[in-house]
N, C-alpha and C positions, 0 to 999 in steps of 0.2 A: 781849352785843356791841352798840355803837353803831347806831342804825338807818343806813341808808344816806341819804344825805346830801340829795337829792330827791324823799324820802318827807316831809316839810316845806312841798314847793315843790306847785303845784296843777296839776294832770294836763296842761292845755291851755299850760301851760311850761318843760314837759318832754318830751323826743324821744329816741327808743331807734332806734339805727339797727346794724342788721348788715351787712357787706362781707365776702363771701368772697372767698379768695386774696389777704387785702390787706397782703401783707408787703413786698410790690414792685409795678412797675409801675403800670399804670391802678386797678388795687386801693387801694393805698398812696396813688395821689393821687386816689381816690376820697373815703377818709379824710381826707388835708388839705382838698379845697374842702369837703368838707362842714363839717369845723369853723368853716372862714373864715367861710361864708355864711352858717351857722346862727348863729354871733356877730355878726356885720355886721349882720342882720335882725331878730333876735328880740331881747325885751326884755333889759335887763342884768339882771336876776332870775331867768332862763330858763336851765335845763342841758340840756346835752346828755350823753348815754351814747353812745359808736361801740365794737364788738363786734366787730374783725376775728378773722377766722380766720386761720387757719392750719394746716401737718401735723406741727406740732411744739412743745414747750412751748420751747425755745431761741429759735425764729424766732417766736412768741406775743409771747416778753418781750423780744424787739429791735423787734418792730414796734409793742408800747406805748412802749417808750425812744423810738424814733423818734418818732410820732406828739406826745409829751409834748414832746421837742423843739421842735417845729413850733409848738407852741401856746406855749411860753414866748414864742417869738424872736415870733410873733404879738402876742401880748400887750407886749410890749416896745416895737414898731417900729410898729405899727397907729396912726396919725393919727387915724382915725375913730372908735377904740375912744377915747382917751384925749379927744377933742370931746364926745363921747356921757356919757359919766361927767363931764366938767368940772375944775375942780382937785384933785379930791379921789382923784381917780382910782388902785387901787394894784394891780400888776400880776397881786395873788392876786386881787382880784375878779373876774379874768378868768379865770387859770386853772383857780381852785377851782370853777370851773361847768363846766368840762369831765368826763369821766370816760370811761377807757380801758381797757376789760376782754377778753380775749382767750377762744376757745376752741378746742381741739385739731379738726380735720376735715381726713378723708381722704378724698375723695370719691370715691375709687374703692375704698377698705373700707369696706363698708356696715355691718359694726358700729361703728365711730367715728363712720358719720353717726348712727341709735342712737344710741349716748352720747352726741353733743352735742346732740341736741337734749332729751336726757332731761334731761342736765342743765340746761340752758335753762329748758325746762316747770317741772321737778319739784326742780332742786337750786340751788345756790348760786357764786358766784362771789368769786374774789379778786384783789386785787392782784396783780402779781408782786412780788417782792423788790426791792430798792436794786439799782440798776442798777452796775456797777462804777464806782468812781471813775476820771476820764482823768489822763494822765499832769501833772501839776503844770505840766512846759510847753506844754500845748495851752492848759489855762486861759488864758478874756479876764477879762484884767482891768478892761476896761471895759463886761462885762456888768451888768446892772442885777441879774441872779440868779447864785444860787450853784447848785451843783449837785443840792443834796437837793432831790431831787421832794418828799417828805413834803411839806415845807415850800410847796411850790405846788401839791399834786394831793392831794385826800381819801385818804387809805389807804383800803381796802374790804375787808371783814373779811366770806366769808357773805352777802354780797348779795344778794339775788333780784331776778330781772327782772321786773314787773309786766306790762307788754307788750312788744310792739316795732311799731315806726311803718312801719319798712321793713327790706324786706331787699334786697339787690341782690347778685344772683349773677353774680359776676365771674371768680372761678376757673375755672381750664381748661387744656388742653393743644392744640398745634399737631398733631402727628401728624408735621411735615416732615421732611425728610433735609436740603435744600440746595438751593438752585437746579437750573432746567434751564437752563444758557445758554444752547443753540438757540429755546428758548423766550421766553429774555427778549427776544433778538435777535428776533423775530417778535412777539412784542408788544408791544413798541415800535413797530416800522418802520409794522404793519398799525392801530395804533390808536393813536398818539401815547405820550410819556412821562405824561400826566393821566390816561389811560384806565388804561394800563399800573398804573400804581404805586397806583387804587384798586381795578380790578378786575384784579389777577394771575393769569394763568395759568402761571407760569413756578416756582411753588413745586413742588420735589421731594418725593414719598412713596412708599412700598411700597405701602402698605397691611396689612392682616391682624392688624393688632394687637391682642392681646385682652389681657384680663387676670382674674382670680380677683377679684372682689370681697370673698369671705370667707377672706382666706388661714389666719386664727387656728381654720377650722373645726375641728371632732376627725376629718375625713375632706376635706382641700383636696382631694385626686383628686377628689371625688364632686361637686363643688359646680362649675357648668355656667359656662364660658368667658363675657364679656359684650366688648364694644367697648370699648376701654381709651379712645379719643377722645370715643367717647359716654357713658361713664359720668363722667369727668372734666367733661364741660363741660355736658352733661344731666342723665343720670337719677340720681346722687347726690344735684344739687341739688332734682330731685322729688321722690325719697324725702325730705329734709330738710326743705322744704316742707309735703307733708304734715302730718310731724312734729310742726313746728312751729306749727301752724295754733293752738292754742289762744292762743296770745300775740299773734297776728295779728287774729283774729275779736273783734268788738264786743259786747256788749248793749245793749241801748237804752243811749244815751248822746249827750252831744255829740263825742264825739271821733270822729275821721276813722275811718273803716275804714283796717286793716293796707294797707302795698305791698307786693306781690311784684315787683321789680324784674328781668328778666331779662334781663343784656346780653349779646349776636347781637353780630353783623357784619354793615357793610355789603355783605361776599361771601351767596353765598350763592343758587341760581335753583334754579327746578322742577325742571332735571335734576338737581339734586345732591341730592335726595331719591329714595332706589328704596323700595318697602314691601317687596320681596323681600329688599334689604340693609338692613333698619330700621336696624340698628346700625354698619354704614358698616365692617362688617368686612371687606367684600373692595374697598370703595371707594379708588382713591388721595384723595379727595375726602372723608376722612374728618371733616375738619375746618368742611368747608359743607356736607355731610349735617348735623351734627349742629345749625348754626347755621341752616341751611334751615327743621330740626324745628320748633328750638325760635321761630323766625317763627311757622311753623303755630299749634304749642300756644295763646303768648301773643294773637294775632290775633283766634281765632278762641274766645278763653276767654268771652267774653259773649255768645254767639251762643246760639238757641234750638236750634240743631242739634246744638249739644255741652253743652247742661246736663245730661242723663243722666248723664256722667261727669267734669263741672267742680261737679256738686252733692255727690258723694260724693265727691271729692278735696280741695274747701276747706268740710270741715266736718270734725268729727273726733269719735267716741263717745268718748274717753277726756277729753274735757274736762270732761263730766258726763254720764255714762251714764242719770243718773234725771232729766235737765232735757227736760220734754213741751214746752216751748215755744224750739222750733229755730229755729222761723221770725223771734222774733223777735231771734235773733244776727245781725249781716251780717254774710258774709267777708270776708275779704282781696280788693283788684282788683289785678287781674294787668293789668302793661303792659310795653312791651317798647322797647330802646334799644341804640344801638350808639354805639362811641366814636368812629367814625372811624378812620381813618388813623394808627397810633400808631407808633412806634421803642419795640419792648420786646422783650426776651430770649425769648420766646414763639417767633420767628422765628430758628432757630442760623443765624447768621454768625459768623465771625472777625472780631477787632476790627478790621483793617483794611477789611474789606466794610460791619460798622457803622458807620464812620467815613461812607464814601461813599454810601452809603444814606443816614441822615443828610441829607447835604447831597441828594439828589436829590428830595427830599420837600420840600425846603425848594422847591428851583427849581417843582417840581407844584404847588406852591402860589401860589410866587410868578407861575407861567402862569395861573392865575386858578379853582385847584380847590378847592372851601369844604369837602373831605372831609380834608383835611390838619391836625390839631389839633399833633399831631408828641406833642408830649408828653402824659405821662401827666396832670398836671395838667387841661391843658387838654382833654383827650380824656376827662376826667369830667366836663364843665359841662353835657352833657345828663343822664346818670346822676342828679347832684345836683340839678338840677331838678325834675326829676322825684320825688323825694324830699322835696322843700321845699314844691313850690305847694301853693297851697290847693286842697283837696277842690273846693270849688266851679269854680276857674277849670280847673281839669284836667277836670270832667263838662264842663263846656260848651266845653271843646276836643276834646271827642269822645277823649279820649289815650287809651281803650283801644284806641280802633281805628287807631292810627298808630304808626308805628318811628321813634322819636323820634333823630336821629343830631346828635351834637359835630358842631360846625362851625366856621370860623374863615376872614376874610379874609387879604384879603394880608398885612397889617401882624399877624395872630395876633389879634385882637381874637375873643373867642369867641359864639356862639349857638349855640340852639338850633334844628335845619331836621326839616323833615319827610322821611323817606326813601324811596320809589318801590320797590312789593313786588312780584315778580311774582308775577301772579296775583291781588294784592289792591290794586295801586295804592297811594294817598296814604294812603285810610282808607274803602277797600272798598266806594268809590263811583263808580257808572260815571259817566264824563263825558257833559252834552247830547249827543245822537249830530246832533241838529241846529244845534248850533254850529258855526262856522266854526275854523277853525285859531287865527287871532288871537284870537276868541274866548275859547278853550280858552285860550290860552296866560293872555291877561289875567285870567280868574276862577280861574286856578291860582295867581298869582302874586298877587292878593289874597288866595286864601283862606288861604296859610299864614305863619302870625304873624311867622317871623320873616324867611326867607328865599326867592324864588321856588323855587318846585319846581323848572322845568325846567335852572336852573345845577346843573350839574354832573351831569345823568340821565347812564344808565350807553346806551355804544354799541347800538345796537339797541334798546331799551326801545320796546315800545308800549301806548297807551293801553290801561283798563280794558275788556274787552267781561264784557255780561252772563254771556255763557256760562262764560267763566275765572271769573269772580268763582263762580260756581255750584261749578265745579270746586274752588276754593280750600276752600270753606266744606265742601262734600264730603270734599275730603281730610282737613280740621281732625277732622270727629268720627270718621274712621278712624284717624288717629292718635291722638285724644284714646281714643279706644277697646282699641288697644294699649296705649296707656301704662297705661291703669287694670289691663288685664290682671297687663302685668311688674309694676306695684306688687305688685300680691293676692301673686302666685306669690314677690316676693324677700321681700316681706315674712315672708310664712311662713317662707324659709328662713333670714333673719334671727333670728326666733325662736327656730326649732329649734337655730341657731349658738348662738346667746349662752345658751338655758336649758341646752345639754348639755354 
C-alpha cells in the first residue's frame, strides 16, 4: 500500500486534530474554521488531518462529503490562498493538503469508545467510498471542480495516526423537554432579554435519565445504570481521553505537547454541581451539573492538589510497559472553552420557535452581549484557537487556567474573551483586596487580551475571595478523585464486556 501522504512532509507541518460529534452544529463548524485558519496560517507545504467523529459509518461519510466540500469551494474562492501561491497557483495544491478521516463513537457505549480509540492507537484508517454522484441538474457549470474527490483529495488506503495535536470534545446531549414559559416570562422581566438568553433559566427537564453504557454486554440486566447527560457530554469522553493518551503524550522532542480541548458552557454555577448527584441523575440541571464538572476537572488539571490522579490519568502503561523513563514523556495539557451563545438542534424547538429564537439572539446581541456568536461557525473561533496557538503564547497566557469563551460584537466580528468562573474567577486569581473598584475594574480590563472582563459578567457575579478560590481547588481533587475511581471500576467492566 502507498505510504500516507504526510509521512513525506516534516513533523513540525503537519497537524492531526480530532472533533467529537462533528457531523453538525458547533462540531461540524468546528472542522470548517479549523481547515480555514490552518490554511490561511501555515505554510503551503503544510497538511492538515481533521478526524471527526461520529455514531455512525453513514453520518462519518456525509460529514467527510461535507467537510471535503467546504475545502474545494475554499480553495476555489479564497483571495488569500491564490496571493500566497502567486500565478501558479492550482486548486489541488490546496486541497490535496487536506485529509478527512472519520471514526465511529458512541459515547454513551463504552465499548465503541474502546474500539475507537484502539483503532486510533493500534489500527489503521480509511477513506470512505466515492460519495454519490448529484443529480446532473444541480451540477454548476461554472464550478472550476468536478465532482471526483479522488481527483482533489489523497485516497487513504491503511493509514496510521502517528499522533494527534488536539482533541476537542464537542459532542454531547441537552437532557431538555421544552421551555418553561412562566419562566421565560420571569426571566426576562427580572433580568433583561441579555441576561435572560445567556444565562436561561427557563429550559424544561425531568430529570432521571440514565442509560446502559454496555448494552452489547452477555448480561445488559447486570451492568449498573450511569447518567445518560453525564456520560454523553463527560465521562465517555474521559474514558476516550485516557484511551488515547499515547498519541497525545510527547518524548523529548521539539513538538508541542498533545491538547485536550474540553468545550463547557458558559452555563453552569456551584449549585449545579451536588457530589451526592455526581452524575446529575436526579438533577433537572442535568445538563450544568455535567458542564459545572467538567469546569472543575479542566481548571483545576494543573494544580498540585490534583496531580495524584491527573498523573495517572494522562499517562498510559500500554504505550510502553518496559519504558523506565516516564519522566521524560510530557503529557497532553488540558484546557477548557465554551462557544458562547449558539442556535443548534441540541435545544428542541419547532421550527417556528427556531425561527424566533433566531432573531432574539440576534437583537441580545445587537443590545450589546459579546456572548452571542449565533452560529456554529463562529461559536468555534475560541475552540480553534485554542488549537492553533503556539505552545509558547498559550504558557504565558496562563490558558490552562482560563475558560476561554467565542465572542463577537455587534457587527459578528469574532474573538476570543476570557469567561468569569465561579469560584475561580478569570484564571484563579484573587483580585488586590486593596484596590479600589476602578482599580479592579481598569487592571481587569487590561489584563485580558482580547476583551474586558467585566462586559457582559453574568447578574449577581462576585469578585474572587481567597476562601472560594480554596473551596474551588478542594472540590477539583474530590472530583478528580471520583473520576479516577469510576474510570478503574468501568474500565474493568469494559474488559470483562468485550473479552466475554
Amino acid at each position: 500500500m502507498p505510504p500516507a501522504p504526510w509521512e513525506s512532509v516534516p513533523s513540525h507541518e503537519t497537524y492531526f486534530a480530532l472533533v467529537t460529534g462533528a457531523n453538525s452544529g458547533i462540531g461540524f463548524g468546528i472542522g470548517q474554521r479549523l481547515i480555514d485558519e490552518y490554511l490561511a496560517t501555515r505554510s503551503l507545504t503544510s497538511h492538515i488531518v481533521v478526524i471527526p467523529t461520529t455514531r455512525s459509518v453513514k453520518k462519518s461519510n456525509e460529514t467527510v462529503y461535507a467537510l471535503r466540500q467546504h475545502v474545494k469551494q475554499l480553495a476555489e474562492t479564497s483571495t488569500a490562498l491564490r496571493s500566497r501561491a502567486g500565478p501558479s497557483y492550482e486548486l489541488r495544491d490546496t486541497t490535496r493538503r487536506v485529509h478527512i478521516l472519520s471514526v465511529q463513537l458512541d459515547l454513551c457505549n463504552l465499548a465503541t469508545v474502546r474500539r475507537a480509540a484502539e483503532q486510533l492507537v493500534h489500527g489503521t484508517l480509511n477513506s470512505p467510498p466515492p460519495p454519490p454522484q448529484p443529480q446532473a441538474t444541480t451540477t454548476s457549470s461554472s464550478s472550476s471542480f468536478d465532482d471526483d474527490d479522488d481527483d482533489f483529495f489523497e485516497p487513504l488506503v491503511d493509514v496510521r495516526i502517528p499522533r494527534l495535536d488536539v482533541v476537542i470534545f464537542n459532542a454531547g446531549i441537552g437532557g431538555w423537554t421544552g421551555l418553561d414559559w412562566y419562566k421565560v416570562a420571569h426571566n426576562i422581566l427580572t433580568r433583561g432579554l441579555v441576561q435572560a438568553t445567556t444565562w436561561p433559566t427557563f429550559k424544561a427537564a425531568t430529570g432521571g435519565y440514565v442509560v446502559n453504557p454496555l448494552p452489547d454486554a452477555k448480561d445488559p440486566l447486570s451492568v449498573p445504570k450511569v447518567g445518560e447527560v453525564f456520560c454523553a457530554n463527560l465521562f465517555g469522553h474521559y474514558l476516550f481521553a485516557h484511551a488515547i493518551v499515547p498519541l497525545l503524550s510527547r518524548p523529548s522532542s521539539t513538538l508541542a505537547p498533545g491538547r485536550i480541548i474540553w468545550e463547557s458552557s458558559i452555563e453552569g454555577t456551584w449549585a449545579d454541581l451536588s457530589l451526592d448527584d455526581f452524575q446529575g441523575i436526579r438533577s433537572r440541571e442535568a445538563y450544568e451539573s455535567a458542564k459545572r464538572l467538567t469546569d472543575v476537572l479542566a481548571l483545576t488539571a494543573a494544580l498540585p492538589s490534583t496531580r495524584p490522579y491527573t498523573k495517572s490519568y494522562l499517562s498510559s502503561s500500554s504505550s510502553d510497559p518496559t519504558n523506565n523513563n516516564n519522566d521524560n514523556i510530557t503529557p497532553p495539557k488540558i484546557y477548557l472553552v465554551h462557544p458562547g451563545v449558539v442556535q443548534t438542534t441540541l435545544f428542541p424547538l419547532n421550527a417556528f420557535m427556531f425561527f424566533w429564537y433566531r432573531i432574539v439572539l440576534y437583537i441580545a446581541r445587537f443590545l450589546g452581549s459579546p456572548w452571542h456568536p449565533i452560529t456554529a461557525y463562529n461559536g468555534a473561533v475560541a475552540p480553534v484557537w485554542l488549537a492553533l496557538q503556539e505552545q509558547a503564547a498559550l504558557d504565558a497566557a496562563g490558558a490552562e487556567r482560563v475558560k476561554w469563551g467565542s465572542s463577537t460584537d455587534r457587527s459578528g466580528e469574532c474573538r476570543v474573551k476570557k469567561t468569569e468562573v465561579e469560584g475561580w474567577g478569570w484564571d484563579g486569581t484573587v483580585d488586590d483586596s486593596g484596590a479600589s473598584k476602578e482599580e479592579k475594574k481598569d487592571k481587569k480590563d487590561k489584563d485580558n487580551q482580547m476583551v474586558g472582563k467585566l462586559v457582559g459578567r453574568r447578574y449577581g457575579a462576585v469578585d474572587l475571595t481567597e476562601e472560594r478560590r480554596r473551596d474551588f481547588e478542594t472540590l477539583g481533587a474530590v472530583c478528580w478523585e471520583k473520576m479516577e475511581k469510576l474510570r478503574a471500576e468501568w474500565e474493568k467492566r469494559i474488559e470483562d464486556s468485550l473479552s466475554g
